[in-house]
C-alpha positions in Angstrom: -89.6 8.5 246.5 -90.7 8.2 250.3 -89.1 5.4 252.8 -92.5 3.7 252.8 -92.6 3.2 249.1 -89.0 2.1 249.2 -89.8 -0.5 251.5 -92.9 -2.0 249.3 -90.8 -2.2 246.5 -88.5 -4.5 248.4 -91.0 -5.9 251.0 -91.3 -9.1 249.0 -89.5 -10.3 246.6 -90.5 -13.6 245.6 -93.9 -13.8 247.6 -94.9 -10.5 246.6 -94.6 -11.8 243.1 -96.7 -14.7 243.3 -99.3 -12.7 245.6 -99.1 -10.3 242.8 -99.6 -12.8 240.0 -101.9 -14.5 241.7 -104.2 -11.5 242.6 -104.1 -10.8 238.8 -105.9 -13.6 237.9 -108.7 -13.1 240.4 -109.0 -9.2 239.2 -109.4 -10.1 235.7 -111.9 -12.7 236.2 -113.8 -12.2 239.7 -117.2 -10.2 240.7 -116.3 -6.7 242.3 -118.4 -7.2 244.9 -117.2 -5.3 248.3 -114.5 -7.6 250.4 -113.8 -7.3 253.8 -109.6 -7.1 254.3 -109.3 -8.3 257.8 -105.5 -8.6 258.4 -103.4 -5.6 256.2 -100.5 -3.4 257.0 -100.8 -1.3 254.3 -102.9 -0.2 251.7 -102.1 1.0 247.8 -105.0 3.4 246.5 -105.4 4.4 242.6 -102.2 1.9 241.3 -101.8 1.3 237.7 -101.4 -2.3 237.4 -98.8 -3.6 234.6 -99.9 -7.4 234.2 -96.8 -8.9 232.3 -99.7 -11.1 230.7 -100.5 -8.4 228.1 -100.2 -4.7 227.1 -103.5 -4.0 229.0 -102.9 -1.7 232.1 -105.2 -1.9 234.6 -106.4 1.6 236.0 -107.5 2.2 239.6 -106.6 -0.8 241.7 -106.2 -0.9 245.1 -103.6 -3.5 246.3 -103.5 -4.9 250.5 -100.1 -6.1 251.3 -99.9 -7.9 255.1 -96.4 -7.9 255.9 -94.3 -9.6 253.3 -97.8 -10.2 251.3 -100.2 -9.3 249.3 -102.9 -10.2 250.9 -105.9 -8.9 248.0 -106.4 -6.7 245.3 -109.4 -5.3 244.0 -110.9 -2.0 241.8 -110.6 0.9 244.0 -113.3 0.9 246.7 -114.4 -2.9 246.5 -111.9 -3.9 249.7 -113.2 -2.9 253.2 -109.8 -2.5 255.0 -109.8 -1.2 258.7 -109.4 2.9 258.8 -106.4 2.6 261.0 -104.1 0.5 258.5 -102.0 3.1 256.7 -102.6 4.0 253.4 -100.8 4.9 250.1 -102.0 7.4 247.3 -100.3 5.5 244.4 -102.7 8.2 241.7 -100.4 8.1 239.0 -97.9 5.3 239.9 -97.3 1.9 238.4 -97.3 -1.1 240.1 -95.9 -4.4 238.2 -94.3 -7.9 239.5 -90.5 -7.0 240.7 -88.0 -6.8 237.6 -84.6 -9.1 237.6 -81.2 -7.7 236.8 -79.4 -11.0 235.7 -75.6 -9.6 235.5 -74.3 -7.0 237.7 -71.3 -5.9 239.2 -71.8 -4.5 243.1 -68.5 -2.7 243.9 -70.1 -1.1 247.0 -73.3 -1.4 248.8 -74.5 2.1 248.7 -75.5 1.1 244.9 -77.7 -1.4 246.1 -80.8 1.2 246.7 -80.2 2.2 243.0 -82.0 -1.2 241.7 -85.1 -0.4 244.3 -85.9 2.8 243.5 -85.8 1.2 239.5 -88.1 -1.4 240.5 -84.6 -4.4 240.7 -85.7 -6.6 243.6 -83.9 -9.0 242.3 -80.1 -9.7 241.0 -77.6 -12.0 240.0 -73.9 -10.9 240.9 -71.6 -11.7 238.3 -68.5 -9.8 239.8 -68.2 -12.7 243.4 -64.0 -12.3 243.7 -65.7 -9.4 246.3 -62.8 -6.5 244.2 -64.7 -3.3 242.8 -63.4 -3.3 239.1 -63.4 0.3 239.3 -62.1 0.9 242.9 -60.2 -1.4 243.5 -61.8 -1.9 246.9 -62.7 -4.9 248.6 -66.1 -6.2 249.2 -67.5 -9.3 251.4 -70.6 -9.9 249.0 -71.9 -12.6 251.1 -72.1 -10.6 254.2 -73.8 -8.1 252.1 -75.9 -11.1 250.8 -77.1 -12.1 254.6 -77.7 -8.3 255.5 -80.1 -7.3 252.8 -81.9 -10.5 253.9 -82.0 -9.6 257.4 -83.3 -6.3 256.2 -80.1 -4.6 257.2 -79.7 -2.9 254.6 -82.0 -1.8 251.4 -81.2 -3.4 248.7 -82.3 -6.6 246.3 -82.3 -10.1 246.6 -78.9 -11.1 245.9 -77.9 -14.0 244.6 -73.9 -14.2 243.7 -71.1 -16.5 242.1 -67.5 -16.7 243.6 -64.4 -15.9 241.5 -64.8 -16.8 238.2 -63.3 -19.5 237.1 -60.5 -19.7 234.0 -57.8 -21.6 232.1 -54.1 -21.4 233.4 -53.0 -18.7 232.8 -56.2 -16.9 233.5 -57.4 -14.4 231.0 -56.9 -11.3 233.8 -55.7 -10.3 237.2 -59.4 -11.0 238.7 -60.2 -14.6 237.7 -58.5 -17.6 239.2 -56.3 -19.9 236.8 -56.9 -23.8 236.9 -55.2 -25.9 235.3 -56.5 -29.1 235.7 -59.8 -31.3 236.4 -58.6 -31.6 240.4 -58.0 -28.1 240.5 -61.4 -27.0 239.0 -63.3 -29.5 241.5 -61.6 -28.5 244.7 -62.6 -24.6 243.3 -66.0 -25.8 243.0 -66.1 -27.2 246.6 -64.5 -24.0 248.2 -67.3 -21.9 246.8 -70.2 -24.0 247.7 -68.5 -24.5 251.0 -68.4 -20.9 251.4 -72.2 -20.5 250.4 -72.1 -18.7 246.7 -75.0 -19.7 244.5 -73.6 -20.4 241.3 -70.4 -21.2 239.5 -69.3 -18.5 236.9 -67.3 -19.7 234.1 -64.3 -17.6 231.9 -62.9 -17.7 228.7 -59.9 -19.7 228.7 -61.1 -22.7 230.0 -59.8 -26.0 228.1 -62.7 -28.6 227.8 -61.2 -30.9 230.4 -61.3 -28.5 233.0 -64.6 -27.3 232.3 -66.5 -30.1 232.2 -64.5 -31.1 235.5 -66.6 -27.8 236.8 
């Protein structure tokens, strides 16, 4: 897979989505008459279009993205786009709404490119106490967080808990013990101070001190 198809797979995310979903709607339903493109940076030729609305696949589509957008999408040769934006033979290639990976582990960024090239643009890190739990190694997962969002580095949107969060003792050497309600609030406070997105519970957590997260 080329650079430039690497960075349409992540070029996105979330507005992509809804440009994509959007754009569905008007190519099942609309007219096919011709439709000048003004604005575009790149243009898809020949994609196969998975919907996520039914099996139906939609054969040659052409599909305008305009920076982080897309910007139209039409049958092949019913969008007028300036000859000079760069274009994409996509003959043979599917094109669907980015997928979510919902639990994952990162133990080191150079896995990150993995989920793109599978068509992840989206994940949910379930492994935030930043230790590979093969490696041993340490990882900042929130400065990895704020570089793939600055387009630092390839990878998908990542959203990440802290430490999880267990009874005293804790259930292993990774998750950190609490063993009471003031304990498990000032835990919750650290990690939204420190900017994690969500709070990720363990097993040995008495009632008390769950409910108190």
């Amino acid at each position: 897979m080329s650079l430039d198809r690497i960075r349409v797979l992540k070029t996105g995310g979330r507005r992509l989505l809804a440009g994509l979903i959007a754009a569905l709607a008007c190519l099942t339903g609309c007219s096919e008459a011709p439709t000048r493109v003004e604005s575009a940076s790149l243009v898809l030729e020949g994609c196969r279009v998975i919907t996520m609305r039914s099996s139906d696949v939609l054969e040659g589509v052409t599909i305008v993205v305009n920076a982080d957008t897309i910007a139209a999408m039409g049958s092949d040769g019913t969008l007028l786009v300036p000859d000079s934006v760069p274009r994409l033979d996509c003959k043979g290639d599917f094109v669907l709404p980015g997928l979510t990976d919902a639990h994952v582990h990162i133990g080191h960024p150079t896995e990150l490119i993995s989920y793109l090239l599978s068509g992840v643009t989206t994940v949910f890190n379930l492994g935030g106490d930043h230790i590979d739990l093969f490696s041993g190694d340490r990882l900042d997962v929130l400065q990895l967080q704020d570089s793939v969002a600055a387009g630092r580095y390839p990878g998908p949107t990542i959203y990440s808990a802290g430490q999880a969060l267990d009874g005293d003792p804790p259930t292993g050497p990774y998750q950190l013990g609490l063993a009471s309600a003031e304990e498990a609030a000032e835990a919750v406070r650290q990690q939204f101070e420190r900017g994690f997105d969500f709070i990720k519970v363990y097993d040995g957590l008495d009632e008390t001190v769950h409910t108190a997260i």
